[in-house]
mmCIF file of the C-alpha atoms, coordinates in Angstrom:
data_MODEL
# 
_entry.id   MODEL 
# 
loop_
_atom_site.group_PDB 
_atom_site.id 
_atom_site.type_symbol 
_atom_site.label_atom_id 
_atom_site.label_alt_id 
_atom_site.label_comp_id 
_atom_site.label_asym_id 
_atom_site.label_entity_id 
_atom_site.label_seq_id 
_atom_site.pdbx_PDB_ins_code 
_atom_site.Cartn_x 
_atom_site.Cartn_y 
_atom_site.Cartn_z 
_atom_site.occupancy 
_atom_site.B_iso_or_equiv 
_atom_site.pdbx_formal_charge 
_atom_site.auth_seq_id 
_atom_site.auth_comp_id 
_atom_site.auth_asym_id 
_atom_site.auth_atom_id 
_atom_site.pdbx_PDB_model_num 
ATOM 1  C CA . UNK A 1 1  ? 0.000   0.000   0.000  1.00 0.00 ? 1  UNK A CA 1 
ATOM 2  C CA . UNK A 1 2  ? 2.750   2.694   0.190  1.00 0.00 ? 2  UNK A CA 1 
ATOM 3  C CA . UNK A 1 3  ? 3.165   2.487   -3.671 1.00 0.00 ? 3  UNK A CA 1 
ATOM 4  C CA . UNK A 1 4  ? -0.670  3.485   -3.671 1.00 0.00 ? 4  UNK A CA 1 
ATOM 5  C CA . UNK A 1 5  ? -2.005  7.751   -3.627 1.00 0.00 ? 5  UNK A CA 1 
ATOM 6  C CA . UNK A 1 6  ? -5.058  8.551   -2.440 1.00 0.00 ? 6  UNK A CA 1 
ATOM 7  C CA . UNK A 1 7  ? -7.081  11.007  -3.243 1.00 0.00 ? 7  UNK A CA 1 
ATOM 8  C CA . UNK A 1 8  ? -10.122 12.324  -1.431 1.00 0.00 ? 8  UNK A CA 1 
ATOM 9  C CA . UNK A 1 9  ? -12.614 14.480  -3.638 1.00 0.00 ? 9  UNK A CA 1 
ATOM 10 C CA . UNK A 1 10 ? -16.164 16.476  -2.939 1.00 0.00 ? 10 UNK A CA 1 
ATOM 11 C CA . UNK A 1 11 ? -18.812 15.109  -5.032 1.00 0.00 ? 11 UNK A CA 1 
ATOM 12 C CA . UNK A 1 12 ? -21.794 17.766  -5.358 1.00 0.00 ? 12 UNK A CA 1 
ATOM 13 C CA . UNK A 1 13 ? -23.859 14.701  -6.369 1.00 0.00 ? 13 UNK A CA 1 
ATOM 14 C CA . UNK A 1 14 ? -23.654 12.333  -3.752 1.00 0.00 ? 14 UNK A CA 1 
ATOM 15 C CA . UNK A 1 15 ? -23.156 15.302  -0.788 1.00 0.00 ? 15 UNK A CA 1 
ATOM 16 C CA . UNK A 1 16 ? -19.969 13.519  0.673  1.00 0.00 ? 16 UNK A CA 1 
ATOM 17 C CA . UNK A 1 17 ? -16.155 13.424  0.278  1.00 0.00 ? 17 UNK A CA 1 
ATOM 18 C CA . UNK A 1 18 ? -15.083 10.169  -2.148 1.00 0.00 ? 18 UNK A CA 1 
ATOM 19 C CA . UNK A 1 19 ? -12.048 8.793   -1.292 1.00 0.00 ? 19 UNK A CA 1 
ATOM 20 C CA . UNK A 1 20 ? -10.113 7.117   -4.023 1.00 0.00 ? 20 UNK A CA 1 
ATOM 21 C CA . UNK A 1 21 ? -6.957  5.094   -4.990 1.00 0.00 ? 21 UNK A CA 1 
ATOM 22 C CA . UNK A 1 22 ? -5.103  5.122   -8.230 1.00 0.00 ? 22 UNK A CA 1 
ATOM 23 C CA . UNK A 1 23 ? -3.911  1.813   -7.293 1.00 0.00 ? 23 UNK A CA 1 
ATOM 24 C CA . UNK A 1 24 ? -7.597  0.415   -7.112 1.00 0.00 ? 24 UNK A CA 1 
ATOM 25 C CA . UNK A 1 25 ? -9.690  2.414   -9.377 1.00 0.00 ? 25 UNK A CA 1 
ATOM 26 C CA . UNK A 1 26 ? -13.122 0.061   -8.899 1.00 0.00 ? 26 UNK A CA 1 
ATOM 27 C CA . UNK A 1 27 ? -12.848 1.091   -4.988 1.00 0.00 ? 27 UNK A CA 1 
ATOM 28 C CA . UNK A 1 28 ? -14.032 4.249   -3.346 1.00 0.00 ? 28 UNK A CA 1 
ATOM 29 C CA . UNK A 1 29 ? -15.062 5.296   -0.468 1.00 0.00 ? 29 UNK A CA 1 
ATOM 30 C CA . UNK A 1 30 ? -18.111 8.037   0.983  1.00 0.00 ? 30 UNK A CA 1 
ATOM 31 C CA . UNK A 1 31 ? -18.421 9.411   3.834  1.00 0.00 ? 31 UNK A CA 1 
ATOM 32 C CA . UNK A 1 32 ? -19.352 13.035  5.337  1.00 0.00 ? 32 UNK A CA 1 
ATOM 33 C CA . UNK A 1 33 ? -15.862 14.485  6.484  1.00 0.00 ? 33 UNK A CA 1 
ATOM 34 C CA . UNK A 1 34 ? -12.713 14.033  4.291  1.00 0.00 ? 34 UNK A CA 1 
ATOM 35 C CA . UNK A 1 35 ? -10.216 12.456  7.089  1.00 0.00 ? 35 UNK A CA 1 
ATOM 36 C CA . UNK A 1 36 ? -13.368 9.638   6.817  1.00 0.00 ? 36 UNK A CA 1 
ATOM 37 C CA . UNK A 1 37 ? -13.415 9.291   3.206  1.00 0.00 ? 37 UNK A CA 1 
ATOM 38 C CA . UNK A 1 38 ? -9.405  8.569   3.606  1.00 0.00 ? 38 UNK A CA 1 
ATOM 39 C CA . UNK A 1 39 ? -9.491  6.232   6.195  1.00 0.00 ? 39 UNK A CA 1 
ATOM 40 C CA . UNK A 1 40 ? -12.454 4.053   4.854  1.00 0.00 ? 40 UNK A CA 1 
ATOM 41 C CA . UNK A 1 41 ? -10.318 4.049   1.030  1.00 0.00 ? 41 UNK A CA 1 
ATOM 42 C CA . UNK A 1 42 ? -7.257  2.635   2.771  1.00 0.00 ? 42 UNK A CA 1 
ATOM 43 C CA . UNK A 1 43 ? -9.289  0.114   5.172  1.00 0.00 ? 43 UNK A CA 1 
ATOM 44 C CA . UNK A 1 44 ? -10.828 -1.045  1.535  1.00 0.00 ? 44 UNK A CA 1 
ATOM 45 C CA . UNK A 1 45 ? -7.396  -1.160  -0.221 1.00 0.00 ? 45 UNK A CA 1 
ATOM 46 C CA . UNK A 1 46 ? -5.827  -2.796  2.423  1.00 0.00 ? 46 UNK A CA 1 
ATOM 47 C CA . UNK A 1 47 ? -8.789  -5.507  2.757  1.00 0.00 ? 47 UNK A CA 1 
ATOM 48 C CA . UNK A 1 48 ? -8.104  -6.195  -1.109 1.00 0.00 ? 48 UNK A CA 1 
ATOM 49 C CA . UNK A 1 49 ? -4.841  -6.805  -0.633 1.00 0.00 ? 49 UNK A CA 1 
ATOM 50 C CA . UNK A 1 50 ? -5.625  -9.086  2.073  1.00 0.00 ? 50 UNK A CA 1 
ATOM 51 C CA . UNK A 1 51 ? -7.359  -10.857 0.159  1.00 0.00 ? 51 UNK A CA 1 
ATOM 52 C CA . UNK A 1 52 ? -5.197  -10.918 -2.378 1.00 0.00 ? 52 UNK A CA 1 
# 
């Protein structure tokens, strides 16, 4: 995961903060504050790569 960037964006249409990762373009994350939105990508990244 520390090859990964992560990106946190407003979206207008959904009212929340997306966070994103270039690394895993199919997963994003809402969520109402932006330190959220970061948190929840990397908890999904790193659960992907668990998984492996």
């Amino acid at each position: 995961m520390d090859d990964a960037s992560f990106t946190v964006i407003w979206s207008e249409e959904d009212g929340e903060f997306v966070g994103l990762c270039d690394a895993f373009r199919s997963l994003s994350h809402l969520a109402a504050a932006s330190h959220a939105a970061l948190a929840g990508i990397r908890a999904l990244v790193a659960e992907a790569m668990a998984e492996g």
